[in-house]
C-alpha positions as CSV (number, residue, x, y, z in Angstrom):
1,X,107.4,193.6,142.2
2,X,110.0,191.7,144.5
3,X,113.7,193.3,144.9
4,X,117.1,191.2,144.7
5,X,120.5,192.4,145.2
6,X,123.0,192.2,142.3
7,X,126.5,191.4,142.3
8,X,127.3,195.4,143.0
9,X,125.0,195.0,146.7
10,X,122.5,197.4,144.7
11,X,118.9,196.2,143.9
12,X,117.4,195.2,140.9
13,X,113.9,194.8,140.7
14,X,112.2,191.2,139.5
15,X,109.3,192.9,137.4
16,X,106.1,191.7,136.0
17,X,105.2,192.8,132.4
18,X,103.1,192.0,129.7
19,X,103.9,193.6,125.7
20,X,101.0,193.9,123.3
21,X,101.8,192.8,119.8
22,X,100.9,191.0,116.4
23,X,102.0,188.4,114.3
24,X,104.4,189.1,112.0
25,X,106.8,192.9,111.4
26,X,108.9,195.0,113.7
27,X,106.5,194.9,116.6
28,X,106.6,190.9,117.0
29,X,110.4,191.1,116.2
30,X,110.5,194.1,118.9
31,X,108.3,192.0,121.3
32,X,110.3,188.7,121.1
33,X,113.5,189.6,121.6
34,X,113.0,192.3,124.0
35,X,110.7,190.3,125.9
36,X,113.8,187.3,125.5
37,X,116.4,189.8,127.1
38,X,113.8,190.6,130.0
39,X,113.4,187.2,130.6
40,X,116.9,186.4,131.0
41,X,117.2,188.7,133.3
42,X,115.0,187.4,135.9
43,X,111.8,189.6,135.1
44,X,108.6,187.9,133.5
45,X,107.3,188.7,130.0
46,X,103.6,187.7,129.2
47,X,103.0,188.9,125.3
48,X,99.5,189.2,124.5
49,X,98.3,188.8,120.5
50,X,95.3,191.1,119.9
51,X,92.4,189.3,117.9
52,X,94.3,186.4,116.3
53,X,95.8,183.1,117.3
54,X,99.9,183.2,118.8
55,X,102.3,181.8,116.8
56,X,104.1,178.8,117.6
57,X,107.3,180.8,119.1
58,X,110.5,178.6,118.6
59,X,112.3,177.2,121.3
60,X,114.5,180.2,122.2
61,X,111.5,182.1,123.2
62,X,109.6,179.6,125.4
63,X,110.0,181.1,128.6
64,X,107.4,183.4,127.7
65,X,104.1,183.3,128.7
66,X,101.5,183.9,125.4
67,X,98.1,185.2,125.5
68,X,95.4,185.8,123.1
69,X,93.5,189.4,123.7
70,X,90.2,188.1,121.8
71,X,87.9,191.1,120.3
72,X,84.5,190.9,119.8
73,X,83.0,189.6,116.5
74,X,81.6,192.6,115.5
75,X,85.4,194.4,114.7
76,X,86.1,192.2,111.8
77,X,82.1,192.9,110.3
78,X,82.7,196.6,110.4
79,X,86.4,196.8,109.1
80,X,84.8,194.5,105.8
81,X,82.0,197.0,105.7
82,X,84.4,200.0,105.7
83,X,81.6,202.2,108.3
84,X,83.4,205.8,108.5
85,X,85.0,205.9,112.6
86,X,85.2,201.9,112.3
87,X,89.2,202.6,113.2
88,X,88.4,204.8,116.3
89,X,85.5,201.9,117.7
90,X,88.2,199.6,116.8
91,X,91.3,201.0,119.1
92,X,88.6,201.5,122.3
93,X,87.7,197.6,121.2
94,X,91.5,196.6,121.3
95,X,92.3,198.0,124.5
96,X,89.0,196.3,126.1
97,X,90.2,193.2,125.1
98,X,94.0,193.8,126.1
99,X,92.8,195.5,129.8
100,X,90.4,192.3,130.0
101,X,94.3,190.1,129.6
102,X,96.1,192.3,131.8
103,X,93.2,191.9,134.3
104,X,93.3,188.3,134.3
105,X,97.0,188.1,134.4
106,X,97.3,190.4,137.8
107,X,94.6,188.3,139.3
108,X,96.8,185.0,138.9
109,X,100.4,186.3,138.8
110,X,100.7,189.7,139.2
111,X,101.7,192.4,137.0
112,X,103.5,195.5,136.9
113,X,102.3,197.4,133.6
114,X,101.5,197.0,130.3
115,X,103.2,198.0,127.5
116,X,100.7,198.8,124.1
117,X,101.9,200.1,120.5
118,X,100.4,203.7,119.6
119,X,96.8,202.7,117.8
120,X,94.9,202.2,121.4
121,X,92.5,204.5,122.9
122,X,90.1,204.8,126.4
123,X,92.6,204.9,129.0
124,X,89.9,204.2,131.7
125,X,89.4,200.6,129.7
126,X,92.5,199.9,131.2
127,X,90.7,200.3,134.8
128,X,93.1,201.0,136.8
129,X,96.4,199.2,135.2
130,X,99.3,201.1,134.5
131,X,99.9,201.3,130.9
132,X,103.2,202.2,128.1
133,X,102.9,203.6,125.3
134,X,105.5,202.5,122.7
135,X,105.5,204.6,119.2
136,X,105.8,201.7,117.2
137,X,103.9,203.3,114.2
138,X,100.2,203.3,113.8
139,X,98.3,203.2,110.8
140,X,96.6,206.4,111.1
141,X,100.3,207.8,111.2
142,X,101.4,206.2,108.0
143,X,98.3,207.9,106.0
144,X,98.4,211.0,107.6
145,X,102.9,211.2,106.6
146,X,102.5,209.8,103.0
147,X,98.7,210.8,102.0
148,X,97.7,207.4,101.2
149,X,94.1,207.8,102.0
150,X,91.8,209.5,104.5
151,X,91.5,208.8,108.3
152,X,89.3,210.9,110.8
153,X,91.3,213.5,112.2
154,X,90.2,213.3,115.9
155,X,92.3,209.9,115.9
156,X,95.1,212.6,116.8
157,X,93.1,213.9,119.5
158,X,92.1,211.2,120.7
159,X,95.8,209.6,120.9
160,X,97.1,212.5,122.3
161,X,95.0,211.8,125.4
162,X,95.9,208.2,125.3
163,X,99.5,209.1,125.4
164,X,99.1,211.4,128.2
165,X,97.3,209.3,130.2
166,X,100.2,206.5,129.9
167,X,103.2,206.0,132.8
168,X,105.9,206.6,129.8
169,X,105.9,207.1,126.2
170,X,108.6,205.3,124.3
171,X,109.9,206.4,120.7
172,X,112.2,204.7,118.2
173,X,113.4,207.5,116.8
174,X,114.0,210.9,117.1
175,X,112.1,211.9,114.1
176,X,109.1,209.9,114.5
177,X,109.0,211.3,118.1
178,X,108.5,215.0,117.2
179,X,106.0,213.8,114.1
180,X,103.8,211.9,116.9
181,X,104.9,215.3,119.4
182,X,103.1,217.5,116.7
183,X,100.0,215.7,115.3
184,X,99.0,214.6,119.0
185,X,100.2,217.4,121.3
186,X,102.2,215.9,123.5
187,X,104.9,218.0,125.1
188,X,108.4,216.3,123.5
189,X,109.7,216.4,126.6
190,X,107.3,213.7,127.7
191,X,108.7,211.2,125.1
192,X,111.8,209.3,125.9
193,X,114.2,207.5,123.0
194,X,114.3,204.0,123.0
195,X,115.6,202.7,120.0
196,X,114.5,199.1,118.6
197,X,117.4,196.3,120.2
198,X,118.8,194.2,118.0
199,X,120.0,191.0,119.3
200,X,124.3,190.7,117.2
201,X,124.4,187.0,118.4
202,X,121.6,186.4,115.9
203,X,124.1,188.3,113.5
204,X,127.7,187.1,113.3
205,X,130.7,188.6,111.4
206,X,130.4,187.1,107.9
207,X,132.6,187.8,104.7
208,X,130.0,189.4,101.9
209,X,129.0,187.7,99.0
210,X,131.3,187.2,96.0
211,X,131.8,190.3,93.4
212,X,130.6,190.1,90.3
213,X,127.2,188.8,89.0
214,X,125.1,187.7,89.8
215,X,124.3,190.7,91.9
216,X,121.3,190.2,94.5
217,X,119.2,192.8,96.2
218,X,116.6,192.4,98.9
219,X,114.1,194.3,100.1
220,X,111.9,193.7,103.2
221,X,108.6,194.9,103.4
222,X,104.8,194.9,102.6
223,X,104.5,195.3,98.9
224,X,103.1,198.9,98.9
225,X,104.0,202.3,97.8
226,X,104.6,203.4,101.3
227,X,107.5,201.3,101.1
228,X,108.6,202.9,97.5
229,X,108.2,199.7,96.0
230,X,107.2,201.5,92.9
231,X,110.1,203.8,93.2
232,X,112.6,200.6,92.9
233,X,110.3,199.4,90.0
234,X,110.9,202.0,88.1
235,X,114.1,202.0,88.6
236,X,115.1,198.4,87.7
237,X,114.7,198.8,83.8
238,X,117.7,201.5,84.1
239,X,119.4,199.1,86.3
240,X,119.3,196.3,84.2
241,X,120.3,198.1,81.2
242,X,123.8,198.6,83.2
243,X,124.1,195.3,84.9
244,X,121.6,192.8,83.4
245,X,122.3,190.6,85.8
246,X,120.7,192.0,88.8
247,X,118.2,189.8,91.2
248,X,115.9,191.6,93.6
249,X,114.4,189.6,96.2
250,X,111.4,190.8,97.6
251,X,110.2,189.5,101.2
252,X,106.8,190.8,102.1
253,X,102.8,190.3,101.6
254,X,101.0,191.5,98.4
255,X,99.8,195.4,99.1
256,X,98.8,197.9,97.3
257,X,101.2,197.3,95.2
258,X,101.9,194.0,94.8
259,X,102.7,191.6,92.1
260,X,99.4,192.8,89.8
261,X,101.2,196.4,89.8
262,X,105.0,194.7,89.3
263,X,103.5,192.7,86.0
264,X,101.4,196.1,84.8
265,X,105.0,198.2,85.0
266,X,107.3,195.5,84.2
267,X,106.0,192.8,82.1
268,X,106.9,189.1,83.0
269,X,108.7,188.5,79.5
270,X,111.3,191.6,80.5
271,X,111.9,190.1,84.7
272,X,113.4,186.9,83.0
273,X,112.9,185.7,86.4
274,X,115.0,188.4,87.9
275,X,112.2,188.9,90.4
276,X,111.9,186.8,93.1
277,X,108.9,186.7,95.5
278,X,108.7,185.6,99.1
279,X,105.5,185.7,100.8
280,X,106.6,184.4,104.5
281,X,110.0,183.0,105.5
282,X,111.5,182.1,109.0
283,X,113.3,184.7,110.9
284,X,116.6,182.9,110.3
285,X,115.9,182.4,107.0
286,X,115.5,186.0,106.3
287,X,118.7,186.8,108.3
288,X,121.0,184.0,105.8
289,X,119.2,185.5,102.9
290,X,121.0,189.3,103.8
291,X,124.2,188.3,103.8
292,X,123.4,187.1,100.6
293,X,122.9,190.2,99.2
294,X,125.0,192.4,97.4
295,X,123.3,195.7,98.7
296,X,119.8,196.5,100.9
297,X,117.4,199.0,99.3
298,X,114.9,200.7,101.0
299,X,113.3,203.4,99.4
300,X,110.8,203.8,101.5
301,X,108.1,206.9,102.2
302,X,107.2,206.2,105.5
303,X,109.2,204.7,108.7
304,X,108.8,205.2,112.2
305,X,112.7,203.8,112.7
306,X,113.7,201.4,110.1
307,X,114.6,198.5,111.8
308,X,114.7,196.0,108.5
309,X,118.0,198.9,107.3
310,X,119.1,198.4,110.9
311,X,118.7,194.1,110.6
312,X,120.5,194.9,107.1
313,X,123.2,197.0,108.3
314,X,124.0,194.5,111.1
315,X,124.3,191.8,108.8
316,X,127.4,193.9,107.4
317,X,125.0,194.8,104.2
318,X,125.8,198.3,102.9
319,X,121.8,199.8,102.5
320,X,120.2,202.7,100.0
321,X,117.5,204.5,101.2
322,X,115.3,207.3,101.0
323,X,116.6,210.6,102.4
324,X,113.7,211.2,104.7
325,X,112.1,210.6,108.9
326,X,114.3,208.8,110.8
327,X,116.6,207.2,108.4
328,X,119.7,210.0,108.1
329,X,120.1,209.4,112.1
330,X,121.4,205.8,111.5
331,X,122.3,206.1,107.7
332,X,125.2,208.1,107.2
333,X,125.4,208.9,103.5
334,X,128.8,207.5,101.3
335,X,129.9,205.9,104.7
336,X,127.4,203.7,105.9
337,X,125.7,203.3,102.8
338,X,123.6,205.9,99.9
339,X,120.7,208.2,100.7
340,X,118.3,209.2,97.7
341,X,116.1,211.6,97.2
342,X,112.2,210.6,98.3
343,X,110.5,209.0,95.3
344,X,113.3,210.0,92.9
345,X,113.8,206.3,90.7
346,X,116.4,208.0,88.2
347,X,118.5,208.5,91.3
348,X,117.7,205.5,93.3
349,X,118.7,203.5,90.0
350,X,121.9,205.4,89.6
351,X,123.4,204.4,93.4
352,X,122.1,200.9,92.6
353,X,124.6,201.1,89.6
354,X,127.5,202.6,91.4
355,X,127.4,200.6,94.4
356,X,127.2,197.2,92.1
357,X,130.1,198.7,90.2
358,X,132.5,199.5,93.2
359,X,133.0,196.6,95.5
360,X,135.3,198.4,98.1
361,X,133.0,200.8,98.6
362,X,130.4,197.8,99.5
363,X,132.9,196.4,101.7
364,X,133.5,199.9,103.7
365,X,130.3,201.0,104.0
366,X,129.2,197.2,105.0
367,X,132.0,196.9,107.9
368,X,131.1,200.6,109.0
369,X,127.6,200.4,109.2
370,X,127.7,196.9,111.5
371,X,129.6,199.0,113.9
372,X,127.3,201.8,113.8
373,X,124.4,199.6,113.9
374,X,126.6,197.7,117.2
375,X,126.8,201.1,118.7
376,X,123.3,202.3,118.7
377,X,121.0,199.3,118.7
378,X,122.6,196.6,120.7
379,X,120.3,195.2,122.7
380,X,122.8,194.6,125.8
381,X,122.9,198.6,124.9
382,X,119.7,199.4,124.6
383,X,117.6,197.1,127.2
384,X,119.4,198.5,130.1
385,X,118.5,202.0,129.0
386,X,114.5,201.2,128.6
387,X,115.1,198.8,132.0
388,X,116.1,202.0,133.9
389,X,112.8,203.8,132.5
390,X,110.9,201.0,133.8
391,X,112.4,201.2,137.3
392,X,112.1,204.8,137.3
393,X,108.5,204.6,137.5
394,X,107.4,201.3,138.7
């Protein structure tokens, strides 16, 4: 790590650091434009892509430096055959491959730490290289919170010591930070807040879209329950009978429930097209396509932090979401937007209605929540913050 002084005679310190990620979702957004900031800054980002190919990054991120963390064959074999503890031999596997990265990267350039997602285990993999652990949200997490499905229950055990091993331990919110405190007993003290940083120059001041309908909707997500994609299904029939012309756009992968499900609850011949399906659009894409919409709904069962509310509320989108984790620390109900009850349709179909019905309402709660969202997750507000953890302990 080399030192420089800054404009105040004070130093600042050039740093060396790599973020583990994945394609596609909050981590990669997470990854990219922190790793952006960091770069601007004077302090080199490697991002390293566990088990699959990098994406072609566009031009604003090609100062940094992409790697490939390449698990062994045998991973993908035992995740098809579904072997019970495949998704403990499989986060010992990951951090092989990412220690094997970092290794490399110190030899030719040097490097400070290494920043993984929850999900990891074996700190002595890391042999020697001091490691962050960033509570992204972890699969295990999202089964254990919404009982969708079984996991091995010394996964917490076994993150716990992860964690505890780690330099830091990084949370994005409050909520998921005494959920991961609990499960894996880590002292809450030992877990510091660092929210997700949003990037407002990718999100200028725009007038919202005309009243009247059409009205448009959008939701961002994986098409699974966990995401209460069901919940705003069986809402939409109540919806419809009020406003019947209402479009929601959906922007996520097929999951567990995907379009199959959609058809069984809602047949094709009542959508009238009303539906509309993205699989994968550009980032910027998905950003033009918010302030598009009339109102964001997310009523979801499971977030670690909520970043796609946060993108939405930054956009100047006025959002309703589930009342539950992390979302009443950002969502403030009737002034930012509407908070539902968790899996409750009748009511998640009734805010739908009102805030379609009462444009100044929209406009308020739009305006408010971009300043909120300003306020909390900046990223020239929130970088500095996670840059002073970093220089406290490296």
């Amino acid at each position: 790590m080399k030192s420089k002084r800054n404009a105040l005679g004070t130093k600042d310190f050039c740093m060396k650091i790599a973020i583990v990620s994945s394609r596609g979702g909050g981590l990669d957004t997470y990854a990219l434009e922190a790793g952006h900031w960091l770069n601007q800054h004077d302090h080199t980002v490697h991002l390293i892509y566990v088990g699959e190919r990098p994406p072609q990054l566009p031009e604003r991120y090609s100062a940094l430096r992409v790697h490939t963390a390449q698990t062994r064959k045998y991973l993908y074999y035992l995740s098809r055959l579904q072997i019970p503890y495949a998704s403990i031999i499989a986060q010992y596997e990951r951090t092989r491959a990412v220690a094997q990265v970092a290794h490399a990267i110190r030899t030719a350039d040097g490097l400070d730490f290494v920043e993984i997602p929850e999900g990891y285990a074996g700190a002595r993999l890391m042999g020697g290289i001091p490691f962050i652990v960033r509570l992204h949200g972890a699969e295990w997490a999202f089964r254990r919170y919404c009982e969708d499905g079984t996991y091995p229950r010394i996964i917490e055990s076994i993150q716990g010591r992860m964690m505890l091993a780690a330099v830091q331990r990084h949370s994005v919110s409050m909520a998921y930070a005494t959920f991961i405190a609990g499960a894996c007993r880590v002292p809450p003290r030992l877990i510091d807040l660092i929210r997700y940083p949003i990037d407002f120059a990718q999100f200028p001041q725009r007038e919202p879209p005309p009243d009247g309908a059409p009205y448009h909707l959008a939701i961002v997500g994986r098409l699974e329950r966990r995401k209460g994609v069901h919940t705003l299904i069986a809402a939409l029939p109540k919806v419809w009978a009020a406003e019947p012309e209402t479009y929601v756009h959906f922007f996520g992968k097929d999951g567990n429930y995907g379009r199959a499900q959609i058809d069984a609850a809602i047949p094709p011949d009542v959508q009238r097209g009303r539906l509309i399906f993205y699989n994968f659009v550009p980032r910027q894409q998905l950003i033009d396509q918010l302030y598009r919409t009339h109102v964001y709904v997310g009523p979801t069962r499971f977030e670690t932090s909520g970043l796609h509310l946060q993108e939405a509320m930054s956009a100047g989108r006025p959002v309703i979401a589930s009342r539950m984790g992390p979302l009443p620390e950002f969502i403030r109900h009737e002034e930012t937007g509407w908070l539902v009850p968790l899996d409750d349709a009748n009511a998640l179909a009734d805010a739908i209605i009102h805030a379609l019905r009462h444009p100044e309402e929209r406009e308020a709660y739009g305006r408010a929540g971009r300043e909120l969202a300003r306020r909390m997750f900046d990223i020239d507000t929130v970088m500095p913050q996670q840059l002073a953890l970093y220089q406290r302990d490296f």
